[in-house]
MDAnalysis code that builds the backbone (N, CA, C; Angstrom):
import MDAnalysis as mda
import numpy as np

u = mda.Universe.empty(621, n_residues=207, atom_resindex=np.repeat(np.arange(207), 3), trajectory=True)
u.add_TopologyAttr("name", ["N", "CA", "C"] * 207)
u.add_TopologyAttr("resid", np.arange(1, 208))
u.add_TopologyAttr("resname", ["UNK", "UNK", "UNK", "UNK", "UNK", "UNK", "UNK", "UNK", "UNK", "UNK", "UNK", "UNK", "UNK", "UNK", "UNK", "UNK", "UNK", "UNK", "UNK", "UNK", "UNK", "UNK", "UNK", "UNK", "UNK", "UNK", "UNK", "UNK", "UNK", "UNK", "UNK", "UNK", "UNK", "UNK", "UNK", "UNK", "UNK", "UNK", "UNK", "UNK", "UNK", "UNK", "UNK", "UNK", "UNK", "UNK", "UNK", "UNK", "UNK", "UNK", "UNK", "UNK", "UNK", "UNK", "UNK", "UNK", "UNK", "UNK", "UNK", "UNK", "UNK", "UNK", "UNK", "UNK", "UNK", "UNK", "UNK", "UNK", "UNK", "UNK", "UNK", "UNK", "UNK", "UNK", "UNK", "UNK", "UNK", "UNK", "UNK", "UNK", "UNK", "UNK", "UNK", "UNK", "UNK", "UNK", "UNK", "UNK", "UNK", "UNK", "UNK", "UNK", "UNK", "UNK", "UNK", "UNK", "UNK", "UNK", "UNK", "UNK", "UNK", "UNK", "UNK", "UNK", "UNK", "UNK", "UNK", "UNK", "UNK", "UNK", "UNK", "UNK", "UNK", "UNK", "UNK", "UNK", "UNK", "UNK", "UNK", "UNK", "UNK", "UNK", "UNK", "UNK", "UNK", "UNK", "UNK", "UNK", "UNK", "UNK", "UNK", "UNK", "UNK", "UNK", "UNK", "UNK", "UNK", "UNK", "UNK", "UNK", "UNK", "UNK", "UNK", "UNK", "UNK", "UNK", "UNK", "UNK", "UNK", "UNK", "UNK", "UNK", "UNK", "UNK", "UNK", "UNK", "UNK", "UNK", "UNK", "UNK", "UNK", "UNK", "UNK", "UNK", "UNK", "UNK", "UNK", "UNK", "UNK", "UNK", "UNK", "UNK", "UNK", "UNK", "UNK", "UNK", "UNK", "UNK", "UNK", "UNK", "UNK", "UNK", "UNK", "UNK", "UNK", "UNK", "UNK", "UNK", "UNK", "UNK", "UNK", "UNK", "UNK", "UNK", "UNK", "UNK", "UNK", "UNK", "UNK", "UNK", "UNK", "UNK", "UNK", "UNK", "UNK", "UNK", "UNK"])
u.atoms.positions = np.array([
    [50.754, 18.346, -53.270],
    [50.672, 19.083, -52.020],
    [49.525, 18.513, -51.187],
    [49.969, 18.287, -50.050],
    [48.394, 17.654, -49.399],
    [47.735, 18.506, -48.876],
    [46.462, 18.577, -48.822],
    [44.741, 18.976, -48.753],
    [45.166, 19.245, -47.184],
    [45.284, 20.122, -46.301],
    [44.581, 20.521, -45.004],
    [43.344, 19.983, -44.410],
    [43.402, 19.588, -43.092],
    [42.124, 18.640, -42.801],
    [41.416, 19.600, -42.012],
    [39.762, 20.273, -42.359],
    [39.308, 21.265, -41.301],
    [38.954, 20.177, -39.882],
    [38.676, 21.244, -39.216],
    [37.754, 20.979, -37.991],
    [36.124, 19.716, -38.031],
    [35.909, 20.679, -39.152],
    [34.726, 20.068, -40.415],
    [34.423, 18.504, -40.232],
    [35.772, 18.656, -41.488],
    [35.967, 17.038, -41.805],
    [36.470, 16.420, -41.162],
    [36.706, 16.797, -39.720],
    [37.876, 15.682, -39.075],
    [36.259, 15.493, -38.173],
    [34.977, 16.073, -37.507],
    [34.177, 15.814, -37.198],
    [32.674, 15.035, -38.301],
    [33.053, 15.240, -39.668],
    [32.621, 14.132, -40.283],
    [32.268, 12.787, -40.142],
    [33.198, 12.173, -40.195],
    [32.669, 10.629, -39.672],
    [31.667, 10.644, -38.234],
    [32.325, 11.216, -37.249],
    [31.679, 11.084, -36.219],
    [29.997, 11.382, -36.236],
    [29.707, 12.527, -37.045],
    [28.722, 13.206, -37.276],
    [27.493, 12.096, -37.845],
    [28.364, 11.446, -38.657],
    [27.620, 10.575, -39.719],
    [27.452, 8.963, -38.929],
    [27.959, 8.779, -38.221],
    [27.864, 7.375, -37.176],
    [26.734, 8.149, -36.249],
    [26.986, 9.161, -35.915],
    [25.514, 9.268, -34.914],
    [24.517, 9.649, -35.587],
    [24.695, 10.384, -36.926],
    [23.064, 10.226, -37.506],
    [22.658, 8.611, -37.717],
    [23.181, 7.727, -37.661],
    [22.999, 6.241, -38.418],
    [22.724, 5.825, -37.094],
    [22.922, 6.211, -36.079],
    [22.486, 5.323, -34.404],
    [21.403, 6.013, -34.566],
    [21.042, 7.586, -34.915],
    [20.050, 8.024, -34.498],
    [18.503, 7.127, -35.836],
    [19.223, 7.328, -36.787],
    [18.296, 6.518, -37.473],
    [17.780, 5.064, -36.930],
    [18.794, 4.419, -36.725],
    [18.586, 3.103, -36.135],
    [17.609, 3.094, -34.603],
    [17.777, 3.835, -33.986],
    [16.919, 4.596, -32.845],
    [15.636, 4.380, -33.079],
    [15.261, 5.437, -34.198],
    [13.706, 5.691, -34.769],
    [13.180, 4.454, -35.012],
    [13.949, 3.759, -35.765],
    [13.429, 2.974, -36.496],
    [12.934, 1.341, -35.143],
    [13.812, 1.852, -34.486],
    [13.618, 0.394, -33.295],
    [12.541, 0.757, -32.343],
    [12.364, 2.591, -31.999],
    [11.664, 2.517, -30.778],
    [10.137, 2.289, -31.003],
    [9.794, 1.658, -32.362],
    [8.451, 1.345, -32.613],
    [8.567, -0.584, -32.504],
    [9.217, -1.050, -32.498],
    [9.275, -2.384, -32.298],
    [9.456, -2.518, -30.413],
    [9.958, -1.619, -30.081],
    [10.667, -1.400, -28.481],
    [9.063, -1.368, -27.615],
    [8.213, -0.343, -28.124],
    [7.200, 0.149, -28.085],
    [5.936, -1.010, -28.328],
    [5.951, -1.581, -28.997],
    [5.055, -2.291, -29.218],
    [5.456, -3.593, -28.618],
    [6.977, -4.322, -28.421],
    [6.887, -5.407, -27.612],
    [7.237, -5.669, -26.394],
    [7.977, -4.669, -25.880],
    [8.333, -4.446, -24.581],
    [10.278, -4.455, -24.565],
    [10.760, -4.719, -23.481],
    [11.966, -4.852, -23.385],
    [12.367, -6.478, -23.183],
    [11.417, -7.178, -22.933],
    [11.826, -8.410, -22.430],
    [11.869, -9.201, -23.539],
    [11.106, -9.050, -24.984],
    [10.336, -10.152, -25.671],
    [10.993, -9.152, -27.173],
    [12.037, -8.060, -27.178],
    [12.939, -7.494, -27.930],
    [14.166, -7.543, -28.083],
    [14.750, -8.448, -29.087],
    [15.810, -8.946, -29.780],
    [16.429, -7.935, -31.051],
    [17.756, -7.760, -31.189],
    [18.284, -6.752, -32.042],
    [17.897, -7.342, -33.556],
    [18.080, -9.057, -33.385],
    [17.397, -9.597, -34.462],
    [16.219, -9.072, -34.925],
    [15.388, -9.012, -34.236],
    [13.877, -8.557, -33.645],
    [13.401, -7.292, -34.404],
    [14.295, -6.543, -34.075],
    [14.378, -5.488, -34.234],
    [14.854, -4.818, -35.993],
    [15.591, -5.737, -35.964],
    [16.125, -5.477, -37.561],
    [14.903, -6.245, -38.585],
    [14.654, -7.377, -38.117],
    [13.507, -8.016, -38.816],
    [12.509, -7.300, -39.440],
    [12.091, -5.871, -38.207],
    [11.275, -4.904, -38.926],
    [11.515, -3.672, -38.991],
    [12.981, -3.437, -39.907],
    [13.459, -2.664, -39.870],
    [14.092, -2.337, -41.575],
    [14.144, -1.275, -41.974],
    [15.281, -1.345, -43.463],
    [16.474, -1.762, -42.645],
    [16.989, -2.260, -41.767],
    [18.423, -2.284, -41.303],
    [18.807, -3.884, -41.529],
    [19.748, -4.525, -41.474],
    [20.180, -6.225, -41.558],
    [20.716, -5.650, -40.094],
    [20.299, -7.062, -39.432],
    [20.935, -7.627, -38.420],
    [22.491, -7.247, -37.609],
    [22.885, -7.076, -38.918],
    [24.652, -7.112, -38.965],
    [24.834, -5.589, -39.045],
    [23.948, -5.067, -39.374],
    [24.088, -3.481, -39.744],
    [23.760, -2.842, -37.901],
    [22.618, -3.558, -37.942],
    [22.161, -3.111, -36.111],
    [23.211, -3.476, -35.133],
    [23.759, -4.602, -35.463],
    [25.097, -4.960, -34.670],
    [26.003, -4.350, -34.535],
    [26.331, -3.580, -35.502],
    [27.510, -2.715, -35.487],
    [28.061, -1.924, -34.868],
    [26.454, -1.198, -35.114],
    [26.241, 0.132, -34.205],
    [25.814, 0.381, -32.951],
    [25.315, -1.287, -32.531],
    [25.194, -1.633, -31.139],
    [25.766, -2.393, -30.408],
    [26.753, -2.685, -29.143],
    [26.897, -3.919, -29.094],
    [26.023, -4.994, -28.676],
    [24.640, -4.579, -28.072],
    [23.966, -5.518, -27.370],
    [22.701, -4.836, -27.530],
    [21.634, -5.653, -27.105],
    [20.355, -4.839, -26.577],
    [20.232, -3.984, -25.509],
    [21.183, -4.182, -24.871],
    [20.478, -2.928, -23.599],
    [21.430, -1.495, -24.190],
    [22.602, -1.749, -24.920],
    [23.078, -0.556, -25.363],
    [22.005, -0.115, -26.446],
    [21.388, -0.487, -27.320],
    [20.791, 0.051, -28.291],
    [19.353, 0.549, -27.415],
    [18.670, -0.747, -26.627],
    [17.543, -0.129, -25.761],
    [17.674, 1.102, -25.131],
    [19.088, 1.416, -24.231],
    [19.045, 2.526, -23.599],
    [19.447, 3.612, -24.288],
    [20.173, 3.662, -26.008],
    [20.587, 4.717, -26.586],
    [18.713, 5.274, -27.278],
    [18.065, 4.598, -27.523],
    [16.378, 4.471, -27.986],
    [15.822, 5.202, -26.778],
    [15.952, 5.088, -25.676],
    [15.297, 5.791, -24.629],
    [15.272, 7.249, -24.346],
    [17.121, 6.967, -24.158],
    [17.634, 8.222, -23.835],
    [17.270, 9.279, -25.196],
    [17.203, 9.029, -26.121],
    [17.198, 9.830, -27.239],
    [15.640, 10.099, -27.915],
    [14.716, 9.510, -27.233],
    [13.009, 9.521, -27.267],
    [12.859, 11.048, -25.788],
    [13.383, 10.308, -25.086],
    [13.287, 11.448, -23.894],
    [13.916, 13.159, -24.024],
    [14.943, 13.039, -24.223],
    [15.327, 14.125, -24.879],
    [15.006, 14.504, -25.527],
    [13.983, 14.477, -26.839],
    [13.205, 14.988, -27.690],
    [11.963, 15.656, -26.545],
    [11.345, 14.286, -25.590],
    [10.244, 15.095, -24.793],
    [10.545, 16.228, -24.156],
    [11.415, 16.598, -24.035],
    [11.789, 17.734, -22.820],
    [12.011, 18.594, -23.328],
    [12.118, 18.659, -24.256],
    [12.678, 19.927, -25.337],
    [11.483, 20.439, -25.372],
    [10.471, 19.665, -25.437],
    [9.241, 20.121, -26.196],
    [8.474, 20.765, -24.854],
    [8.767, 20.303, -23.367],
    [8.157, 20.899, -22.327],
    [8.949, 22.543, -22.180],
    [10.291, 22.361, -22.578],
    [10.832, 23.832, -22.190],
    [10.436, 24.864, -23.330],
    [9.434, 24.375, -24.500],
    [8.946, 25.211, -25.543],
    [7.533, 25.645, -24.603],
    [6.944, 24.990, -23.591],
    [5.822, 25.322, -23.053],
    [6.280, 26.320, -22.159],
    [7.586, 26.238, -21.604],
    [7.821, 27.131, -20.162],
    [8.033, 28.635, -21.135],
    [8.480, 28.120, -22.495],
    [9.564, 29.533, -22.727],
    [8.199, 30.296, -23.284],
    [7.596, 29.403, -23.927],
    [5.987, 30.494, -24.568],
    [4.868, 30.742, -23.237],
    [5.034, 30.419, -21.999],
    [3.936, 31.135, -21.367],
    [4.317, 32.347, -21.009],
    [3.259, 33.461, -20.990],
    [3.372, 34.687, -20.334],
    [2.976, 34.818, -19.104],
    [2.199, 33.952, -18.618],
    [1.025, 33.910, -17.207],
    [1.521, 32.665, -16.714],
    [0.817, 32.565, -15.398],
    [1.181, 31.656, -14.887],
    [0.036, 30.272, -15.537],
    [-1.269, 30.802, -15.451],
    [-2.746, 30.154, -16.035],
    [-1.928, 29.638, -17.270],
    [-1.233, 30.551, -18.696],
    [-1.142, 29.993, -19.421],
    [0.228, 28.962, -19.649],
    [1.103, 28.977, -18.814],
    [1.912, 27.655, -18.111],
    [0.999, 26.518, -17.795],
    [0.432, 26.941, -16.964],
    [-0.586, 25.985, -16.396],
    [-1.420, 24.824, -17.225],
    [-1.941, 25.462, -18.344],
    [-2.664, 25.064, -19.620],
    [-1.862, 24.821, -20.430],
    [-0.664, 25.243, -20.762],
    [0.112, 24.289, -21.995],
    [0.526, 23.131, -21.443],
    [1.149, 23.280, -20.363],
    [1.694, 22.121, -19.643],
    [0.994, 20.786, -19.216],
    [-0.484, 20.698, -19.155],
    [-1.289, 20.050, -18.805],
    [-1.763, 19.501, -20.279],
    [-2.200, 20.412, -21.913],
    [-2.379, 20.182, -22.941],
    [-0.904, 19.198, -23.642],
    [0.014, 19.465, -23.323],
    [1.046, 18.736, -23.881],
    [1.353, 17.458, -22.928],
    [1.420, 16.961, -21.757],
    [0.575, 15.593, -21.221],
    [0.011, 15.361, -21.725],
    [-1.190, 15.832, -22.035],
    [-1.760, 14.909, -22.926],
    [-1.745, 14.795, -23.900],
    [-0.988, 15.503, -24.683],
    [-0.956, 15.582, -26.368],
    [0.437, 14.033, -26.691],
    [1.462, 14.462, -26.000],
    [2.101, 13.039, -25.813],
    [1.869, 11.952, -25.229],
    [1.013, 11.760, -23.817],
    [0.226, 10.565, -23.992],
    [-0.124, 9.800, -24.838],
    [-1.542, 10.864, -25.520],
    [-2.371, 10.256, -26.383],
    [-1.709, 9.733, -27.814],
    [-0.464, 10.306, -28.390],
    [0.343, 10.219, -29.469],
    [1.456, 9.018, -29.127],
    [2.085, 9.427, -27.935],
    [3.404, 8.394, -27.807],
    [3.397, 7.244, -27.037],
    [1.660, 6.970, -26.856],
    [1.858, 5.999, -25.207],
    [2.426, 4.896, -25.346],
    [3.297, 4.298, -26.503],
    [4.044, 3.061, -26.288],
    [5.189, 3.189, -26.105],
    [5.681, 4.181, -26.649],
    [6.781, 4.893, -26.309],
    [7.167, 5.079, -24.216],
    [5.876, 5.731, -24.116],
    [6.245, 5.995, -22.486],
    [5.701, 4.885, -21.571],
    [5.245, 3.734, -22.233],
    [5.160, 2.419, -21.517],
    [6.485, 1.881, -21.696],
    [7.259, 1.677, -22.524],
    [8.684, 0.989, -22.426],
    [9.028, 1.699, -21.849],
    [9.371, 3.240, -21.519],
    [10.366, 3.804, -20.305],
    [9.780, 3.259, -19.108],
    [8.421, 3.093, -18.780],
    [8.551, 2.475, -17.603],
    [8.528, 0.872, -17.472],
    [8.527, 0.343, -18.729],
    [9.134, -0.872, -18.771],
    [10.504, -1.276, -18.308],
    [11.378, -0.024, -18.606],
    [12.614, -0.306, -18.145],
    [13.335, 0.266, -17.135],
    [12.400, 1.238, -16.365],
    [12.996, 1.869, -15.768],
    [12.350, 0.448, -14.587],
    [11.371, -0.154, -15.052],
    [10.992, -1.473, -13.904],
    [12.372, -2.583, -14.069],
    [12.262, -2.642, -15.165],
    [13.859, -3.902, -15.211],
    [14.816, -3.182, -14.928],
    [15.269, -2.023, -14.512],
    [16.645, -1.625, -14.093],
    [16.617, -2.172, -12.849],
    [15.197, -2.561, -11.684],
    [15.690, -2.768, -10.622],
    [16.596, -4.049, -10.431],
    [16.854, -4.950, -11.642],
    [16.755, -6.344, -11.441],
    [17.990, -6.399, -12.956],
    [17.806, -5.336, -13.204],
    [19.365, -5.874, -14.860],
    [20.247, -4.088, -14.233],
    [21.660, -4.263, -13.499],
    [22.009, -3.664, -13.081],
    [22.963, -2.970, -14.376],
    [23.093, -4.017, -15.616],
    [23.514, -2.590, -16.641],
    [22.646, -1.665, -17.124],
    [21.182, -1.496, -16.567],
    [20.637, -0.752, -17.336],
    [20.138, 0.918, -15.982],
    [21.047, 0.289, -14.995],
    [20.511, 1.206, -13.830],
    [20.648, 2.606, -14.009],
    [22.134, 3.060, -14.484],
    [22.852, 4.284, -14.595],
    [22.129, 4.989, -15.435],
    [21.906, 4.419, -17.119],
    [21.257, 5.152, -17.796],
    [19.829, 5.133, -17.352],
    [19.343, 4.306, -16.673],
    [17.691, 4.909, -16.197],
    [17.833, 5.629, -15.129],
    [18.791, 5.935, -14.092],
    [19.246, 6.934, -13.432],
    [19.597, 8.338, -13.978],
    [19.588, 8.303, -14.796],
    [20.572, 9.617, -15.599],
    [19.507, 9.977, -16.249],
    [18.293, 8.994, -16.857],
    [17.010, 9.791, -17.272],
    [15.954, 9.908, -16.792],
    [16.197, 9.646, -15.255],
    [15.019, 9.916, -14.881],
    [15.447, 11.265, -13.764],
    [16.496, 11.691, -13.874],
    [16.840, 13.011, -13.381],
    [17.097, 14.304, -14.245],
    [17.160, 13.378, -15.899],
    [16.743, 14.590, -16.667],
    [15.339, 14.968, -16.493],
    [14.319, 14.226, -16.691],
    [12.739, 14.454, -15.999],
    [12.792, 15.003, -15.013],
    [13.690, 14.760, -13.763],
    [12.980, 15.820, -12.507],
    [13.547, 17.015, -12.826],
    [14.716, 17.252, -13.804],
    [15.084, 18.570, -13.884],
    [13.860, 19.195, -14.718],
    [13.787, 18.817, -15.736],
    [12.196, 19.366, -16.232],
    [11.294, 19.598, -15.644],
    [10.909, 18.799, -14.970],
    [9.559, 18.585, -14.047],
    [9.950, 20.226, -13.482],
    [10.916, 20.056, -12.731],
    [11.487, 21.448, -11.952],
    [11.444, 23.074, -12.686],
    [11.947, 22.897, -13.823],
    [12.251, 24.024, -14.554],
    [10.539, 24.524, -14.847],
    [9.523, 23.509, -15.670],
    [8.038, 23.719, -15.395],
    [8.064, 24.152, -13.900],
    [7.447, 23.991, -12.871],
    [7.216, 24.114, -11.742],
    [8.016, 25.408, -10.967],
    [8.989, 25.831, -11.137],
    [9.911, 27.186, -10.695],
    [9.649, 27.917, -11.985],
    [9.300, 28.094, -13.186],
    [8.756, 29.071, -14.078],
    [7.292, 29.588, -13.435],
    [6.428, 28.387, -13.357],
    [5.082, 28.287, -12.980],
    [5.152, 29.740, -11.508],
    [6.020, 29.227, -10.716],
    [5.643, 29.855, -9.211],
    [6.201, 31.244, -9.378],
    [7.470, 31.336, -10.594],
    [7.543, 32.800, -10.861],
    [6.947, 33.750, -11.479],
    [5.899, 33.091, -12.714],
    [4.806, 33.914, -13.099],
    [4.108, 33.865, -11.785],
    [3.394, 33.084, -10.746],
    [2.276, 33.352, -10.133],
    [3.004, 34.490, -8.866],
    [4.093, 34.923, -8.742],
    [4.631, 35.632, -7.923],
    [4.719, 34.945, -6.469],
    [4.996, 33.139, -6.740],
    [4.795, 32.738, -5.230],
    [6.380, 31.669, -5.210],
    [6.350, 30.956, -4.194],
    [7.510, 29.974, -4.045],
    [7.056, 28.634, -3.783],
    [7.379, 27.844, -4.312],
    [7.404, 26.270, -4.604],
    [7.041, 25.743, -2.909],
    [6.082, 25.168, -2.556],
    [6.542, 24.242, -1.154],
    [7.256, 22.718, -0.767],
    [7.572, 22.625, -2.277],
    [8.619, 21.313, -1.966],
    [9.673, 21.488, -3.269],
    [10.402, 19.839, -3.358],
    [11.509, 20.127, -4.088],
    [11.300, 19.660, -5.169],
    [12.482, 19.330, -5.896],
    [12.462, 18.664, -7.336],
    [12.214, 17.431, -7.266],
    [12.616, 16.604, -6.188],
    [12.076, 15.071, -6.297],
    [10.689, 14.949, -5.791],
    [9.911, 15.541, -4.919],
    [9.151, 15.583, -4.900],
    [8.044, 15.494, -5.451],
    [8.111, 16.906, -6.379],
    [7.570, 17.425, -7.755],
    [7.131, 16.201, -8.426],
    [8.321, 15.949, -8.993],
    [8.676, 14.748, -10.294],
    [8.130, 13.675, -9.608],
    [7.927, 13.159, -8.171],
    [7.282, 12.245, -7.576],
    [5.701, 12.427, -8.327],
    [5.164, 13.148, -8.190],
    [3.755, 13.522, -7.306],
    [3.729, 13.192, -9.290],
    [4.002, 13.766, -9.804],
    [3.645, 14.253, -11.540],
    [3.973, 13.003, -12.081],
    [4.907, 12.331, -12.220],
    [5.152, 10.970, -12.552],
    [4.080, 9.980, -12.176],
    [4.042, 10.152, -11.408],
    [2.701, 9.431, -10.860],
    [1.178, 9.367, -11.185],
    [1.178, 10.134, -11.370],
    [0.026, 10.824, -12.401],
    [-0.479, 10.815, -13.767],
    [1.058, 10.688, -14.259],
    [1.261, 10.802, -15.320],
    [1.270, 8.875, -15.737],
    [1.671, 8.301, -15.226],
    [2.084, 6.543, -15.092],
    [0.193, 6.182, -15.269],
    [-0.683, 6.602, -13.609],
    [-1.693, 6.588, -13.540],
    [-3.037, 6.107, -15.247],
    [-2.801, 7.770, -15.862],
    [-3.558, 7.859, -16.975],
    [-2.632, 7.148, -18.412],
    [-1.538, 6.940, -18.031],
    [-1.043, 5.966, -19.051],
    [-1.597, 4.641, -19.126],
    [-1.364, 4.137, -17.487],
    [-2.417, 2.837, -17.700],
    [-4.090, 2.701, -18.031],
    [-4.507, 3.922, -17.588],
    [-5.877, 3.820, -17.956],
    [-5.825, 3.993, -19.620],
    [-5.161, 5.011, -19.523],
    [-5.595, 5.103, -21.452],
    [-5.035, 3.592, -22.228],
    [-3.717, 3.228, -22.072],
    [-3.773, 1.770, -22.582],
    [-4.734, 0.798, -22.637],
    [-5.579, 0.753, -21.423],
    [-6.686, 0.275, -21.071],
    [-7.852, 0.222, -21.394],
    [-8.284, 1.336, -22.220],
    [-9.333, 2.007, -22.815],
    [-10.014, 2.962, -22.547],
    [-9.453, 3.516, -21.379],
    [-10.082, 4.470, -20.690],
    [-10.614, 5.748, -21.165],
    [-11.622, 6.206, -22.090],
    [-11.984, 7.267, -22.818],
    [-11.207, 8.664, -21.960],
    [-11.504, 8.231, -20.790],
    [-11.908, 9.853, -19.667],
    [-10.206, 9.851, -19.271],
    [-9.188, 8.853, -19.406],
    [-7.868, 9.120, -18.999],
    [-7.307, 10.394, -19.778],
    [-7.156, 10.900, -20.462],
    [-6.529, 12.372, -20.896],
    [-7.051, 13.535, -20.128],
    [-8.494, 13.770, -19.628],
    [-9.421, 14.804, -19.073],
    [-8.414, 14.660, -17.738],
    [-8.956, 13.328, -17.210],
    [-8.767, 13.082, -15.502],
    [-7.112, 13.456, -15.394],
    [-6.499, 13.350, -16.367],
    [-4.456, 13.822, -16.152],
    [-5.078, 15.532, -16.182],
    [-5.400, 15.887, -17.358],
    [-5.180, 17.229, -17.108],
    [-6.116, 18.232, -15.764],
    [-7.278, 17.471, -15.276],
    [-7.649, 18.010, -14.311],
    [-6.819, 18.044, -13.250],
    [-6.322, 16.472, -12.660],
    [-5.456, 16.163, -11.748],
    [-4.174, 17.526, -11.868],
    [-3.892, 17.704, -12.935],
    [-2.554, 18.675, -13.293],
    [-3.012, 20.171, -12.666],
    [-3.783, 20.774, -13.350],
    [-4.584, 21.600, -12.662],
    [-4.716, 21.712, -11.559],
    [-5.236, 20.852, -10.669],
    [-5.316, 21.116, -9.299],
    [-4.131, 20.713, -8.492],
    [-3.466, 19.816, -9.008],
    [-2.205, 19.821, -8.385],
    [-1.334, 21.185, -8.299],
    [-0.689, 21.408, -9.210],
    [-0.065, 22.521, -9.451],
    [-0.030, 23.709, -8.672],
    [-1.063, 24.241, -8.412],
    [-1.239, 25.196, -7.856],
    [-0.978, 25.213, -6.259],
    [-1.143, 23.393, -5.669],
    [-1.109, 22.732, -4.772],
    [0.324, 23.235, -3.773],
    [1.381, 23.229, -5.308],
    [2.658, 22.997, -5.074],
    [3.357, 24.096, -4.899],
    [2.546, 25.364, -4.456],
    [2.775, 26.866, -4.290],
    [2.472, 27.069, -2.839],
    [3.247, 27.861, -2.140],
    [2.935, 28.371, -1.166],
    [1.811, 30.085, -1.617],
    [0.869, 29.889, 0.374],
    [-0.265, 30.616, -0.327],
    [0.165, 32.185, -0.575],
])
């Protein structure tokens, strides 16, 4: 008599090919991170990796598919972790202060990580397969940026004076800013983001 196939097992395989991209992910965005996008080969990549070559191939067809599945899937972890700041403040002050403490807590932890996103979000202007997906994540960021910033103005009982690109302008920027200084050596780059954050913020409220 044959076995009935659930829902389950017919989503099995699938399940198990994206834990193995997602592994392969982890394991690359520290080689991604440390050499950039230009001077990173899947070879490269497997070289310092438990993975063979042929194994990374599989599951990728190229470098910019594996680069941009590594991105997209580093970023999405960050944002998760900003909407744990929006959902635990009670105040607007204490929005204010997680949001500014977790900048810098991922800075100071991931900054090679958030130098290749803007490694590549610089080569998308110039490698047009990589445009869409750096389009598509850098509007998951302004939606964040946003969701922080419209929580923020509803604890303080006020309304936003600009928009979501805006926002994500002004904060990105800022945020890019103390990345290069801290790469740099800059002791005082984590303070000078979260002050800048601070006084911005409040900036971005009508009075």
């Amino acid at each position: 008599m044959a076995t009935s196939t659930t829902t389950r097992d017919r989503a099995r395989p699938v399940d198990k090919h994206d834990e193995r991209r997602n592994q392969l992910a982890e394991s690359a965005l520290a080689t991604l991170g440390e050499l950039g996008y230009a001077r990173t080969s899947l070879r490269e990549i497997a070289n310092r990796s438990d993975f063979t070559h042929g194994v990374v191939h599989y599951y990728f067809r190229d470098k910019f598919e594996l680069i941009v599945y590594c991105v997209r899937y580093y970023k999405a972890r960050c944002v998760r972790r900003y909407d744990d700041v929006v959902a635990d403040a009670g105040t607007a002050d204490e929005l204010l202060d997680g949001f500014a403490a977790k900048l810098q807590e991922t800075l100071r932890e991931e900054a090679a990580m958030h130098r290749l996103w803007y490694d590549l979000r610089t080569q998308s202007m110039f490698e047009e397969s990589l445009r869409e997906a750096v389009t598509m994540i850098d509007r998951t960021l302004e939606e964040m940026i946003w969701r922080v910033l419209s929580r923020y103005a509803e604890l303080a009982g006020r309304e936003p004076v600009t928009g979501p690109a805006a926002a994500y302008g002004l904060l990105d920027g800022l945020f890019q800013q103390a990345l290069l200084g801290y790469v740099a050596g800059d002791e005082a780059a984590l303070e000078t983001l979260s002050g800048q954050v601070h006084g911005l913020l409040p900036l971005l409220l009508r009075p």
